[in-house]
C-alpha positions as CSV (number, residue, x, y, z in Angstrom):
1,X,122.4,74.1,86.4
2,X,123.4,75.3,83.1
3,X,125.2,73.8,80.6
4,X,128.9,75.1,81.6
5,X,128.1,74.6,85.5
6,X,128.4,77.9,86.5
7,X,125.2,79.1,87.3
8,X,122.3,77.1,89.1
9,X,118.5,78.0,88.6
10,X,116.4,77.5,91.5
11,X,112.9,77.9,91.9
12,X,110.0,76.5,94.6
13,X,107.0,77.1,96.8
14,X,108.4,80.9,97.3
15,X,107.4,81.4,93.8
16,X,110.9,82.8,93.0
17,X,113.3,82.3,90.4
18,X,116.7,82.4,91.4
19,X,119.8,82.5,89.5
20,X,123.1,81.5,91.9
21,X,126.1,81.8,91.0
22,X,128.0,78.1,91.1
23,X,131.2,78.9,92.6
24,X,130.4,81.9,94.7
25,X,127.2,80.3,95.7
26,X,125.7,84.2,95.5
27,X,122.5,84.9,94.7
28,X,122.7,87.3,91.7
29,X,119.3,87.4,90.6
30,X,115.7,86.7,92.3
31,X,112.7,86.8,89.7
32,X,109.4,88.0,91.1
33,X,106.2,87.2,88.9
34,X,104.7,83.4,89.7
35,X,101.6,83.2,91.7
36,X,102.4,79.3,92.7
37,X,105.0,77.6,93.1
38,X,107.1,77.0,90.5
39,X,107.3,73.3,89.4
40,X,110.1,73.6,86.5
41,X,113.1,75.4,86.0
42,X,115.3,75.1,82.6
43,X,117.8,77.1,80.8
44,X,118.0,76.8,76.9
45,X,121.0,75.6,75.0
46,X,122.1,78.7,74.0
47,X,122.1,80.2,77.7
48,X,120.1,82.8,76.4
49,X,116.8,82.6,78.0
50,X,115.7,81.1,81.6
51,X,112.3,79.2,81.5
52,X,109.9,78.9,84.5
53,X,106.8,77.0,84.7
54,X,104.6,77.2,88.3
55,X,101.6,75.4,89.6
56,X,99.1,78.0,88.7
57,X,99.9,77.2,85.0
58,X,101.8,80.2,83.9
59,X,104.8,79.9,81.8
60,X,107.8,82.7,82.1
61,X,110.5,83.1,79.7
62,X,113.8,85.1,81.6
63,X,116.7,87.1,80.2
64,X,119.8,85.2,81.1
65,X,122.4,87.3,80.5
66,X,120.6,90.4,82.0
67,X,118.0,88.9,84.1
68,X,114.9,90.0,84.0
69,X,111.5,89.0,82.8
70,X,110.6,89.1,79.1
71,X,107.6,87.4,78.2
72,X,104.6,85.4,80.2
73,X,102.6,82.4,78.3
């Protein structure tokens, strides 16, 4: 969940990331890229970016406000 409650990040064995709204409980954004399942899920202080870290060792870095992907590590 992020800092003001209103969004919850969610990722699994699917290998998505999603990005729910809290109070709607919709789905607004599913992130496609992880080739295991992701382990870790965080959002930075600043809400800006979405971080994702999956089995198979990759490390994704998410816009928040637009989402989309914007780096791998």
């Amino acid at each position: 969940m992020d800092r003001d409650g209103e969004s919850i990040i969610s990722g699994g064995g699917d290998k998505l990331v999603r990005l729910w709204g809290y109070d709607e409980g919709h789905c607004y954004f599913v992130g496609v890229g992880h080739s295991g399942a992701i382990s870790q899920v965080a959002v930075t202080p600043d809400k800006a970016k979405i971080v994702s870290v999956g089995t198979e060792g990759a490390v994704f870095i998410w816009d928040y406000a637009q989402p989309r992907m914007l780096s791998d590590l």
